[in-house]
C-alpha positions as CSV (number, residue, x, y, z in Angstrom):
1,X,0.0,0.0,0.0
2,X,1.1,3.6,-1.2
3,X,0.0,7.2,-0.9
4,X,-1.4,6.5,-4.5
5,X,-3.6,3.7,-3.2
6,X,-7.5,3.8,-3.8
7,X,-9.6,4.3,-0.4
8,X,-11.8,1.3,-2.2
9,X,-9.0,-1.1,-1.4
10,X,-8.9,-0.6,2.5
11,X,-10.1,-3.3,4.4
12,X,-13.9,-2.5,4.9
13,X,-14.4,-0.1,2.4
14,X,-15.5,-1.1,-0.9
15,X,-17.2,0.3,-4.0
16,X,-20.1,1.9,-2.3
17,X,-18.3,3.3,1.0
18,X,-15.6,4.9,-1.8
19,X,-18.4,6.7,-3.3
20,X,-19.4,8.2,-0.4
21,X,-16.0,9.0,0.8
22,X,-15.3,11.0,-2.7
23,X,-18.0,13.3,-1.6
24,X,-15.5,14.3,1.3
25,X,-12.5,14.5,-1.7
26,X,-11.2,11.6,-0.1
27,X,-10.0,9.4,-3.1
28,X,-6.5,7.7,-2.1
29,X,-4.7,7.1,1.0
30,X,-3.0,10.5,1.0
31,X,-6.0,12.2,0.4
32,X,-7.4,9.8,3.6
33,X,-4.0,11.4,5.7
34,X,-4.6,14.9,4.8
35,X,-8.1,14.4,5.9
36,X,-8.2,16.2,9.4
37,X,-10.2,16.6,11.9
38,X,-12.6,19.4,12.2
39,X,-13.0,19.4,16.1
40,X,-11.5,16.8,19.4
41,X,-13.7,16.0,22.1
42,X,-11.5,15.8,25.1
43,X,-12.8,12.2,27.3
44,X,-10.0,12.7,30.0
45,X,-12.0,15.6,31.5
46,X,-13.9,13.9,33.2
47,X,-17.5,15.2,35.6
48,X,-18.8,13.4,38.3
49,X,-22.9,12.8,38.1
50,X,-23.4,15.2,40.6
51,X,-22.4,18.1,39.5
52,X,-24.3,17.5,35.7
53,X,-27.2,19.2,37.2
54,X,-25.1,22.8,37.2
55,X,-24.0,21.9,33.3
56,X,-27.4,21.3,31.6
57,X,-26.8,22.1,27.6
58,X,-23.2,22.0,27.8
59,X,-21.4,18.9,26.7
60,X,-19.0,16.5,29.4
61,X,-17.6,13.3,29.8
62,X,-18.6,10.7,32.1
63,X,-17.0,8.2,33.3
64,X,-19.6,5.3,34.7
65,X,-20.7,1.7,35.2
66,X,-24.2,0.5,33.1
67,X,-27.2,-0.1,35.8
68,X,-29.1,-1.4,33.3
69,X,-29.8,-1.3,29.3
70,X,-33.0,-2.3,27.1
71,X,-35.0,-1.5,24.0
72,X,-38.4,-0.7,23.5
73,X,-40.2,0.1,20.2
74,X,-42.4,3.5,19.6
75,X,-46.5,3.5,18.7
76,X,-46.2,6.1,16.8
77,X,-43.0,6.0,14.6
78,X,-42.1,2.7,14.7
79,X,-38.4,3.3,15.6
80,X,-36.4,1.8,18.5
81,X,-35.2,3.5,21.4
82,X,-32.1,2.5,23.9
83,X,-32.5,3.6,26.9
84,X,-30.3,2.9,30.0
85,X,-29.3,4.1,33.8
86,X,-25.5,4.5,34.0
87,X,-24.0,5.5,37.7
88,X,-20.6,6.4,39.0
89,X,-20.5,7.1,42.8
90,X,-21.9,10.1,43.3
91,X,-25.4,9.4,41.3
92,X,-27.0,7.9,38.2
93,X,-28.3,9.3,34.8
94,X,-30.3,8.3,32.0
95,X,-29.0,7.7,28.6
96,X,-31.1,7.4,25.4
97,X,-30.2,6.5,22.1
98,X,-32.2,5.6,18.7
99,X,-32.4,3.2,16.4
100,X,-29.3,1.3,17.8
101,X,-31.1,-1.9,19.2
102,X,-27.6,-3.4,18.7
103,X,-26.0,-1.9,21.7
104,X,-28.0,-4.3,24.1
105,X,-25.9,-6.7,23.2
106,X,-22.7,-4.8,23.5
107,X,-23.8,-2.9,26.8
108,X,-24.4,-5.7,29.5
109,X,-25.2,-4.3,32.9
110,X,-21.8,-3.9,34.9
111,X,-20.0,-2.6,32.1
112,X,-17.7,0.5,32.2
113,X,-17.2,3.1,29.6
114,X,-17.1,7.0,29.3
115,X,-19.9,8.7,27.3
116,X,-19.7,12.4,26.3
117,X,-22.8,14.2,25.4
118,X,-25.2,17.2,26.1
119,X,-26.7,17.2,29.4
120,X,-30.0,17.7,29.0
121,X,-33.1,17.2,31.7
122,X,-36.3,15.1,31.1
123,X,-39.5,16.7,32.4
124,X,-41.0,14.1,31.8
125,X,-39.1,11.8,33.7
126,X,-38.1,14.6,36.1
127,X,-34.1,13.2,35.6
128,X,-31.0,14.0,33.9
129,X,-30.0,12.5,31.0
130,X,-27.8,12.4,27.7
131,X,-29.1,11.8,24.4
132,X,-27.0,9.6,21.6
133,X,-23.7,10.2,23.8
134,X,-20.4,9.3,22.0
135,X,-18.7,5.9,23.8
136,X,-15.1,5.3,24.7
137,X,-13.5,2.6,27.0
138,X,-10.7,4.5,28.1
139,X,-10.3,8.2,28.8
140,X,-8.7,9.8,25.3
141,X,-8.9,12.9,23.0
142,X,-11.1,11.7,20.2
143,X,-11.2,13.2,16.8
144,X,-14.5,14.3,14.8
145,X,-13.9,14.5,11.4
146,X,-16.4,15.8,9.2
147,X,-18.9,13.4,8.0
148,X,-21.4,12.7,5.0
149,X,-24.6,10.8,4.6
150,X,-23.2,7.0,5.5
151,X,-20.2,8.2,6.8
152,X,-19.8,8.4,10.4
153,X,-16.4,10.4,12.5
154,X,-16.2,6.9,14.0
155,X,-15.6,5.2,11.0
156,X,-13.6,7.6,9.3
157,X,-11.1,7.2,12.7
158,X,-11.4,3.5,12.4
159,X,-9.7,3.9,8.7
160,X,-7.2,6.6,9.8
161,X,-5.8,4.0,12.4
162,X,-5.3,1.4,9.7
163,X,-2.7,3.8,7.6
164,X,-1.1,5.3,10.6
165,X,2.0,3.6,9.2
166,X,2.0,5.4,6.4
167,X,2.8,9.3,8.2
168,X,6.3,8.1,9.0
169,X,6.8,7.8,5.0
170,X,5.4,11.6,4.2
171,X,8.3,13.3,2.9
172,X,9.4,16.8,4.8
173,X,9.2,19.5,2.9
174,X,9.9,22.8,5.0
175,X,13.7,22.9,5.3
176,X,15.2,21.8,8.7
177,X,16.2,25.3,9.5
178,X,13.3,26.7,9.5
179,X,11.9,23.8,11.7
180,X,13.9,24.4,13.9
181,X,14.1,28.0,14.6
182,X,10.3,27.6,15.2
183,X,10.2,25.0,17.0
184,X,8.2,22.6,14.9
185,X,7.1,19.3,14.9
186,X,8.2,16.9,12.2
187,X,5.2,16.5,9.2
188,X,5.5,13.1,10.4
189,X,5.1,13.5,14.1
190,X,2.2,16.3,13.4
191,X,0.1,13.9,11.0
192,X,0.3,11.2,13.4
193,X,-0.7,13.5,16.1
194,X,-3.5,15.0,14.7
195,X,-5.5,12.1,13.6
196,X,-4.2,10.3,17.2
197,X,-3.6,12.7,19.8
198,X,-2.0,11.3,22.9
199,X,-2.5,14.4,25.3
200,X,-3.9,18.0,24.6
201,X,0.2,19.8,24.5
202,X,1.0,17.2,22.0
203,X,-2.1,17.9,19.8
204,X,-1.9,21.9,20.3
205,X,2.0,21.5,19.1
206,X,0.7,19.1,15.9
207,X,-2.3,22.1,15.3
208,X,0.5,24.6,15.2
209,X,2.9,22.9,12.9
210,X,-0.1,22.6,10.5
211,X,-1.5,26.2,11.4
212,X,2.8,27.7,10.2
213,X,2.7,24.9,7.2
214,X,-1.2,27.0,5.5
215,X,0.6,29.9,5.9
216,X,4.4,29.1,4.9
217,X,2.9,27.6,2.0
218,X,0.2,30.6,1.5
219,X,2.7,32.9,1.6
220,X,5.5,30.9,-0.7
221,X,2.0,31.0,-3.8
222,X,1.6,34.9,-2.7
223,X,5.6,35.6,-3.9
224,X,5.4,33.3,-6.2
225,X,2.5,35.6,-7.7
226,X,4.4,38.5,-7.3
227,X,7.2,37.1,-9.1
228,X,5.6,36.1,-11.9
229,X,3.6,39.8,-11.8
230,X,7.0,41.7,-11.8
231,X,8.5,39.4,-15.2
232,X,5.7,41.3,-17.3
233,X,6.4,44.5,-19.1
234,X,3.4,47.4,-18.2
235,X,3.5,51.1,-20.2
236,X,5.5,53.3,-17.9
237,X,3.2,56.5,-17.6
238,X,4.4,60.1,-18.0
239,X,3.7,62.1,-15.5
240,X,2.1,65.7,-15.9
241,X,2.5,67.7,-12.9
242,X,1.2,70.7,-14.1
243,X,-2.0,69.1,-15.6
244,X,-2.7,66.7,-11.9
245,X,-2.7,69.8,-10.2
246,X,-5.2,71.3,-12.2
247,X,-7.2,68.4,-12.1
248,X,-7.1,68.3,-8.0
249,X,-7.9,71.9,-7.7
250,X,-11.2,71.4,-10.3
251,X,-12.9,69.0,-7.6
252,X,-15.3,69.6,-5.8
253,X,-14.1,68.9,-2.5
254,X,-10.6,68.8,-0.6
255,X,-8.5,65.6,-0.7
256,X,-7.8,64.5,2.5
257,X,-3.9,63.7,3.4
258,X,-4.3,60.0,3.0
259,X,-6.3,60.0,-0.6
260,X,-3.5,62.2,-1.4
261,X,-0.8,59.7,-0.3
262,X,-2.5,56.5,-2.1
263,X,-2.9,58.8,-5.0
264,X,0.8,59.6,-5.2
265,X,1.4,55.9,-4.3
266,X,-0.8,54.7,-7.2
267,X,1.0,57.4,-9.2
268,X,4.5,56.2,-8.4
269,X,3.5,52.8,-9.6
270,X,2.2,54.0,-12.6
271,X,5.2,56.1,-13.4
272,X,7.4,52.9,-12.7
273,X,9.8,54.4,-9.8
274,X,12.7,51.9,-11.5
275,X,12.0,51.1,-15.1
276,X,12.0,47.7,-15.9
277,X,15.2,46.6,-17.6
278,X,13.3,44.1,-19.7
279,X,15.7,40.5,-19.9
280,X,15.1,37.6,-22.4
281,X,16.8,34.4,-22.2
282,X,18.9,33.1,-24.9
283,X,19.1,36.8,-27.1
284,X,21.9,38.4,-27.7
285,X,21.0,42.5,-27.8
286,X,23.3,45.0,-27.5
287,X,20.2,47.1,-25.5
288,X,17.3,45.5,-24.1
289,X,16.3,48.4,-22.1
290,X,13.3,50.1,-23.2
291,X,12.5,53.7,-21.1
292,X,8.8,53.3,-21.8
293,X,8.2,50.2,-19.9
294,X,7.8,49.1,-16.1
295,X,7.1,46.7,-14.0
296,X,3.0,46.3,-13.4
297,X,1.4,48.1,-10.8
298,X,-0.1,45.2,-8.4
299,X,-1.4,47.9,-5.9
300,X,-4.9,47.5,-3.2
301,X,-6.3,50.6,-2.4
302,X,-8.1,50.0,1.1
303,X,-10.3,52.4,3.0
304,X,-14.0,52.2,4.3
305,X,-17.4,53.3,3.1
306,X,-17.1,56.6,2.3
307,X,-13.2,57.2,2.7
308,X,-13.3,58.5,-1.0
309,X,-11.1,55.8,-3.2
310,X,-13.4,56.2,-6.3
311,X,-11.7,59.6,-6.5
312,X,-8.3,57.9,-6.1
313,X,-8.9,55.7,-8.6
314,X,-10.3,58.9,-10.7
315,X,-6.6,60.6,-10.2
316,X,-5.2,57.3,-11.5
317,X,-7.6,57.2,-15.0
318,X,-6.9,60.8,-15.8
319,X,-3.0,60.1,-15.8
320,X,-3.4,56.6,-18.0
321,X,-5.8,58.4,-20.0
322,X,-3.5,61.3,-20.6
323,X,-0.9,58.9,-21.4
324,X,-2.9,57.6,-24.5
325,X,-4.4,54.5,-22.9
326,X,-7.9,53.4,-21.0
327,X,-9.1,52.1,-18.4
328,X,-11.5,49.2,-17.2
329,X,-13.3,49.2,-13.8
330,X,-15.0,46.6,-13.2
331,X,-17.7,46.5,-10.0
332,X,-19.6,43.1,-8.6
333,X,-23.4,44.6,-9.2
334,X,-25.0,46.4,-11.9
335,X,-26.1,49.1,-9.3
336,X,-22.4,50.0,-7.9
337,X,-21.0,50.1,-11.6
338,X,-23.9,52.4,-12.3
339,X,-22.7,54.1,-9.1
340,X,-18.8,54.2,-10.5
341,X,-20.1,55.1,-13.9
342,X,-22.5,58.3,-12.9
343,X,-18.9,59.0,-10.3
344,X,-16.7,59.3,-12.6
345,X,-18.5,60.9,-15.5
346,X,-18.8,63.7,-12.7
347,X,-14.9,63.5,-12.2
348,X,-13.8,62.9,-15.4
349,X,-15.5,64.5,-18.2
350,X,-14.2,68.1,-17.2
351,X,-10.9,66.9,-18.5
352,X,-12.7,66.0,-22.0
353,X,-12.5,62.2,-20.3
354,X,-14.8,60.1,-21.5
355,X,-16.6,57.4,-19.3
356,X,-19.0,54.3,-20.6
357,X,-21.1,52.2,-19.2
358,X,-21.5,47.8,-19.9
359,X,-23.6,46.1,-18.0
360,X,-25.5,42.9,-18.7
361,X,-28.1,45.2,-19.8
362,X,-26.7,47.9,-20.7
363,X,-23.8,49.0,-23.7
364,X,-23.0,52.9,-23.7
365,X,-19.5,53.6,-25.4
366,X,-17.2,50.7,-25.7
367,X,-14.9,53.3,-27.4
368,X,-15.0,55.7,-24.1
369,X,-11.3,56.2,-22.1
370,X,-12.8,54.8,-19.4
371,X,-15.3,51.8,-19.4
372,X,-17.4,50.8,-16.3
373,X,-18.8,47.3,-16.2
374,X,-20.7,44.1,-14.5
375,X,-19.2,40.8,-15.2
376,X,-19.8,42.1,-19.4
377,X,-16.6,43.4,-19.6
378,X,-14.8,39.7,-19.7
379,X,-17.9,38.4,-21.8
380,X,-16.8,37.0,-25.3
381,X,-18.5,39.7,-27.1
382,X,-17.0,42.6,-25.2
383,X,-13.5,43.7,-26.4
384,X,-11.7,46.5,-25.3
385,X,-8.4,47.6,-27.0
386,X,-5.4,49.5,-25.6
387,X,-6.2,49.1,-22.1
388,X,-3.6,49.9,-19.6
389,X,-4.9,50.4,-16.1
390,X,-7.2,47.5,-14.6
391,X,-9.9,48.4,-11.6
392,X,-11.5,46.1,-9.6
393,X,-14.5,47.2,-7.0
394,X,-14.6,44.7,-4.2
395,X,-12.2,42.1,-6.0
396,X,-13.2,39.1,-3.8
397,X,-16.7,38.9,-5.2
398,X,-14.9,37.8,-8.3
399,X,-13.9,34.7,-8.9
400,X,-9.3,34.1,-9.5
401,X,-10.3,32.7,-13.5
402,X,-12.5,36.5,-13.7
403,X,-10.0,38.4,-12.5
404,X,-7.6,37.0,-14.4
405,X,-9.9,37.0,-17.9
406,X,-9.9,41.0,-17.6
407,X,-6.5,40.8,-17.0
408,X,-5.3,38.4,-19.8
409,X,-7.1,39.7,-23.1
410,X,-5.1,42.8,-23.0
411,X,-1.6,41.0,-23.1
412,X,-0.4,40.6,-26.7
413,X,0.7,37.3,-28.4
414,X,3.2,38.4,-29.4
415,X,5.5,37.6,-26.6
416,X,6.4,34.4,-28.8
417,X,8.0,36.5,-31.3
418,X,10.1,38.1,-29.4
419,X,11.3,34.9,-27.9
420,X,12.5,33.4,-31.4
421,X,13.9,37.0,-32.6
422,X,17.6,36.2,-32.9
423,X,18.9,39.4,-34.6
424,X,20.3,42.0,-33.6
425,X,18.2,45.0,-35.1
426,X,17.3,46.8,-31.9
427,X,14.2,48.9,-33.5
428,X,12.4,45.6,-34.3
429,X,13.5,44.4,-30.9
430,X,11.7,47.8,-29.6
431,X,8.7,47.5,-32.4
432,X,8.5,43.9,-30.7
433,X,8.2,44.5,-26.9
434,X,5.8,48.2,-27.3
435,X,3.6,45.1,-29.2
436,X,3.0,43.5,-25.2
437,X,2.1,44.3,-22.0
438,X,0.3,43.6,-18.9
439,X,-2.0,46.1,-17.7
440,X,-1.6,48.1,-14.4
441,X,-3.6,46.9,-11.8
442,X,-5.6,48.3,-9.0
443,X,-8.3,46.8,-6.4
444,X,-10.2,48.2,-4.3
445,X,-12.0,47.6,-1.2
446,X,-14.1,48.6,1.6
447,X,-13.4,45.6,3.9
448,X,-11.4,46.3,7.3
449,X,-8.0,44.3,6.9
450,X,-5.8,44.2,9.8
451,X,-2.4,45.3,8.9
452,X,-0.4,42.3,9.9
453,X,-3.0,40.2,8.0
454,X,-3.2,41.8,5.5
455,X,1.0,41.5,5.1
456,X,0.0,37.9,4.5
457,X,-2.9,37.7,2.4
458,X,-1.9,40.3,0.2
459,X,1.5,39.6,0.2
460,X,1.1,39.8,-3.7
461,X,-0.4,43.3,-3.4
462,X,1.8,46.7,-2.5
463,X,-1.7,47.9,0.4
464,X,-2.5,51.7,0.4
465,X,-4.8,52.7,3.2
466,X,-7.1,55.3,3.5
467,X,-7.2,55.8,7.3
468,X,-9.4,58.8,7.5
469,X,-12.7,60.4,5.9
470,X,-13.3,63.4,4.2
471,X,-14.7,66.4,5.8
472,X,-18.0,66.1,7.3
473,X,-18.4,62.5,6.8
474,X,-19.5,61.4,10.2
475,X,-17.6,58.5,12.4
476,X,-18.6,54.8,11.1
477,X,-20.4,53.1,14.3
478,X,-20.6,49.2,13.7
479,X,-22.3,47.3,16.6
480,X,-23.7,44.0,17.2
481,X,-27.0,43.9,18.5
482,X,-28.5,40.6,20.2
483,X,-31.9,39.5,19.4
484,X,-33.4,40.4,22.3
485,X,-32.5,43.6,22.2
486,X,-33.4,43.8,18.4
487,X,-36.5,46.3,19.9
488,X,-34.2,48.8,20.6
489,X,-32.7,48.9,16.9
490,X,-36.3,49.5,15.1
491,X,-36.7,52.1,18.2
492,X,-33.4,53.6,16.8
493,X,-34.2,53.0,13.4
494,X,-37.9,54.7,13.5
495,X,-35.9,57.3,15.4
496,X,-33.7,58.3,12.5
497,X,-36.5,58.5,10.1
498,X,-38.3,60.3,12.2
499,X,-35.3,63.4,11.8
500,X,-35.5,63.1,8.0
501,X,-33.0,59.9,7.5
502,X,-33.6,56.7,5.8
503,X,-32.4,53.5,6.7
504,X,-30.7,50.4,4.6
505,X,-31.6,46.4,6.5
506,X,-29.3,44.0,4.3
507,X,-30.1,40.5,4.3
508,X,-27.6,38.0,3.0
509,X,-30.6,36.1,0.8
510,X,-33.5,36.8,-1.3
511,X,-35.7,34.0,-0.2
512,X,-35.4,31.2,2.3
513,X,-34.0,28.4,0.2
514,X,-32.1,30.1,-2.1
515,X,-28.7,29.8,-0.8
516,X,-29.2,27.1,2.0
517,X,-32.1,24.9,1.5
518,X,-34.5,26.2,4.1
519,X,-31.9,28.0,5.6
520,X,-30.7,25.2,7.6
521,X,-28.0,23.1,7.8
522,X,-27.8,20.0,9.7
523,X,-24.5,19.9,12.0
524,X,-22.6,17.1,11.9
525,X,-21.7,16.0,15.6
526,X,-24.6,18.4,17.5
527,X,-28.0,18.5,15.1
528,X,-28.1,21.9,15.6
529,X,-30.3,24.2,13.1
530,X,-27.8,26.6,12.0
531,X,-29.1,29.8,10.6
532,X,-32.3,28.9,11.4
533,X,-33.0,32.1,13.1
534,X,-29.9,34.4,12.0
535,X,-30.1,33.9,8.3
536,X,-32.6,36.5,6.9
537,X,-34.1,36.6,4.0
538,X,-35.4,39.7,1.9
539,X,-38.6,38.5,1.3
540,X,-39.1,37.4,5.0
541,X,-37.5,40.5,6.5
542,X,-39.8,42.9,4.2
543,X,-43.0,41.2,5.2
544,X,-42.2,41.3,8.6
545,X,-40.8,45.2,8.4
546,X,-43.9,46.0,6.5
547,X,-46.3,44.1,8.2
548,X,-45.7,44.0,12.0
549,X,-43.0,46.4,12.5
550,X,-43.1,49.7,10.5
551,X,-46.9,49.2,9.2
552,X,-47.1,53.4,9.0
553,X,-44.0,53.4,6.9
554,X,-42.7,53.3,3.5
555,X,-40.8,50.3,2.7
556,X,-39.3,48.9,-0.6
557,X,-37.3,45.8,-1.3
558,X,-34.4,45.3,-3.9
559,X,-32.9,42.0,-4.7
560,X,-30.6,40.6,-7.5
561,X,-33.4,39.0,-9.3
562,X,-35.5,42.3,-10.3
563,X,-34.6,43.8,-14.0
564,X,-32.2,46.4,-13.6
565,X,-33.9,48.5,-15.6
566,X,-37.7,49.5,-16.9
567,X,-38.4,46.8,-19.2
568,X,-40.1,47.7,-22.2
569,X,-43.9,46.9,-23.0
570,X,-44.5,45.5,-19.6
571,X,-43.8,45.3,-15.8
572,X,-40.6,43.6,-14.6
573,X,-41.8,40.8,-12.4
574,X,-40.6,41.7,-8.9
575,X,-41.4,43.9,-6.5
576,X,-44.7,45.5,-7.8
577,X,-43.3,45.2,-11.5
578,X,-40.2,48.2,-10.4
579,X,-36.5,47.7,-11.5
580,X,-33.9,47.9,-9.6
581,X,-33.1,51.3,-11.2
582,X,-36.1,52.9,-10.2
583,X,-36.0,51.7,-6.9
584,X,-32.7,52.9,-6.3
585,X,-33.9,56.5,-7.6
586,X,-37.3,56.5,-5.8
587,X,-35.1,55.7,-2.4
588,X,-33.0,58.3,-3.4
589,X,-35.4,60.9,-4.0
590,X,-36.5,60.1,-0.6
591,X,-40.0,58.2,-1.2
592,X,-39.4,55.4,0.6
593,X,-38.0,55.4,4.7
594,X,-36.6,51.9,4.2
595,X,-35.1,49.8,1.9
596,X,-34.7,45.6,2.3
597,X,-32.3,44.6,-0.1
598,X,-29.5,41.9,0.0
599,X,-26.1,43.1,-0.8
600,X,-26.9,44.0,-4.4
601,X,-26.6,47.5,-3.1
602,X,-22.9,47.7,-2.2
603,X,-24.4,50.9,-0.6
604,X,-21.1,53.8,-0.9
């Protein structure tokens, strides 16, 4: 047996257990190592009896002798239930379990074994007692692995222990100096560990070594990016002092000292503060240094709602734009492109810059300097040329493969030609390379990223903040508020409205079902409903709102589904037959107090 081994050749496995085991992506043996666990439950804590009574709804481990065990059959359902009285020496407790009419015969009375479980209490009964408890003979640190319909944590163990062998053959691949300066395990010892944990400090130390291995390895892809970033060629931008400062005094408002920092780092990028001396393997030039190129800009422009980087971004258009290139934004949602589009017409066009507008329902100037678009702008049918500066709005809506398509149709082919140039005329060798290039690029985004975070998930990205807001833009306040105190957020909310404001309530789906079917998801180990009561939908939310909350007010509701625009002929099919464009300009203009919508908005 190998790492390459099929699961379906393990003893007590099969055809049909491998098919369910492929719904966990476990295929082979190594797969079957890599596997971890999602959670331990730690059996050598162990409660006495008496002292359950203080823990009801939490889980604990017993440790206890069986009283006495039988079975008895429903009316109703027809299932069997286990039930038994286990005791240590301090008191007794019921345990139940169903459809497991096997265990009799495993479970004689006398018998000693630890259970863990919730403690729960029966009124009927009037007695504690522990439903479906896991079962150990000795006291241990148990995995729970994540499970699948036929697949049980046990079971998934009981096949972990049969290759346990097979972690002494994983090769090592962080070098042995940086092992040891940190103090890790071996891969060997940590894979062993993980799936059989012989204390807690052994387990934490195999958690960490796995824990340093995501992010060595995280952060080895994230240069590895870079590198492959920096080996492009991007059009090194001349810079027009006279004609920037122009363009700053023209708007409307004062830049604040941070928009003017990430504007002038966005602008050094741009310029190319060390232009690229551009190197091919296996030519023979007497200059292969071309003045006009640089290495691409791979910048993230952070800040929050409000902090102004859609102006920062504008500063960066107008100097590609005056350069001779364009410029692609591209935004998650129809309605924050629209936003972008109506922004930076405002910005731009005072300079004679041009701004369009692709959406999937919308094409307005494909030729403009700068183009604003959905998801169109990497459609098959949308092609723009001689574009040298690449926005993205919110980049981790998009998926790697769409960020990369707006990215890749701009690069010319003709990289191969320069490869099998072998003379020594340097024009064509400068006709050649002016013939490719990677755009710039620059995302944006409105989420909060810790800085020492962010050093490793962006490690690919140079990070510009935008720390502080413009004048008069009030303080951001983000609280969380429980659900029973939910009463004093409408209070809050009709409070607001009643001084003339208007109020957003986001919901992350549009119906219940959508996303999660009936917003609920069955846990593994615990049965718990998850979501069942924090997952809102738009639908539900606006009913209630509408209905029992804010009856005397009015509401409106916006999802992803509506038409973004007036369809012609007819009524659009949602929401009283209104687009999401005149919703979004009947909110605006102030006729309606509230608007339910799911994140569609990207509300700033």
């Amino acid at each position: 047996m190998d790492f390459e081994t099929k699961v379906q050749f393990l003893h007590g496995v099969g055809p049909k257990m491998a098919q369910r085991l492929k719904k966990l992506g476990v295929e082979t043996v190594h797969d079957l190592l890599f596997y971890f666990p999602r959670r331990y439950e730690d059996y050598t804590v162990v409660s006495k009896i008496n002292k359950l009574p203080n823990t009801i709804g939490e889980y604990k481990t017993i440790k206890v002798k069986i009283i006495n065990i039988t079975n008895r059959r429903t009316s109703r359902r027809r299932f069997t239930v286990t039930e038994a009285v286990v005791a240590d020496e301090t008191g007794s407790i019921k345990i139940v379990w169903f459809n497991q009419p096997y265990l009799t015969k495993m479970l004689k009375p006398g018998f000693e074994l630890i259970l863990n479980g919730k403690v729960t209490f029966d009124s009927f009964s009037r007695q504690l007692q522990m439903e479906s408890p896991n079962r150990a003979t000795k006291p241990k640190i148990v995995p729970i692995y994540p499970e699948t319909a036929g697949i049980h944590s046990y079971y998934i163990a009981k096949l972990e222990s049969r290759i346990e062998n097979l972690a002494s053959k994983i090769q090592e691949y962080i070098p042995a100096e940086i092992i040891r300066e940190n103090n890790l395990l071996s891969i060997q010892a940590a894979i062993s560990t993980v799936h059989q944990p012989e204390n807690s400090a052994s387990l934490e130390k195999a958690k960490e070594r796995m824990a340093f291995d995501e992010l060595f390895l995280f952060s080895l892809q994230k240069q590895l990016t870079k590198r492959d970033i920096q080996i492009h060629k991007a059009p090194a931008m001349q810079i027009d002092e006279k004609f920037l400062q122009n363009f700053v005094k023209k708007l409307p408002f004062k830049l604040t000292d941070a928009q003017r920092k990430s504007a002038w780092q966005i602008i050094l990028d741009l310029k190319g503060q060390e232009n690229l001396k551009f190197k091919i393997q296996n030519l023979k030039l007497r200059n292969s240094y071309d003045k006009n190129t640089t290495k691409p800009m791979n910048r993230l422009l952070n800040g929050d709602v409000g902090s102004g980087k859609t102006v920062v971004a504008a500063i960066a258009a107008a100097v590609v734009v005056k350069n001779g290139f364009r410029v692609a934004l591209m935004a998650p949602t129809e309605i924050l492109a629209n936003q972008h589009f109506s922004t930076l017409s405002e910005i731009l066009e005072p300079d004679k810059i041009s701004v369009g507008l692709i959406t999937g329902h919308k094409k307005d100037r494909c030729d403009a300097d700068v183009v604003v678009g959905t998801h169109a702008l990497i459609s098959g049918k949308t092609k723009i040329d001689n574009i040298a500066l690449v926005i993205i709005d919110e980049q981790h809506r998009f998926g790697v493969s769409q960020r990369a398509r707006l990215l890749t149709p701009y690069e010319s082919t003709n990289l191969a030609k320069v490869q099998n140039y072998e003379s020594n005329d340097n024009e064509t060798m400068k006709q050649s390379n002016n013939d490719f290039f990677r755009p710039h690029f620059l995302s944006m985004t409105a989420t909060p990223i810790p800085r020492t975070m962010s050093l490793v998930v962006f490690a690919d990205l140079d990070v510009s903040v935008i720390d502080e807001m413009p004048a008069g833009r009030k303080k951001i306040i983000t609280k969380v508020v429980a659900a029973e105190n939910r009463q004093k957020s409408y209070d809050f909310i009709r409070g607001e409205i009643k001084k003339g404001h208007q109020a957003f309530v986001i919901c992350p789906i549009i119906a219940e079902g959508d996303e999660i079917q009936n917003a609920k998801i069955k846990d593994q180990n615990y049965g718990m409903d998850l979501f069942e009561e924090d997952r809102k939908s738009v639908t539900k939310e606006y009913e209630k709102l509408s209905k029992e909350i804010f009856p005397d007010l009015k509401i409106a509701r916006l999802h992803g589904k509506m038409p973004a625009t007036p369809r012609k002929g007819g009524r659009g099919l949602a929401s009283g037959g209104k687009s999401k464009q005149e919703i979004m300009e009947a909110f605006r203009n102030g006729k309606y107090d509230i608007l339910v919508s799911t994140s569609v908005v990207e509300v700033g």
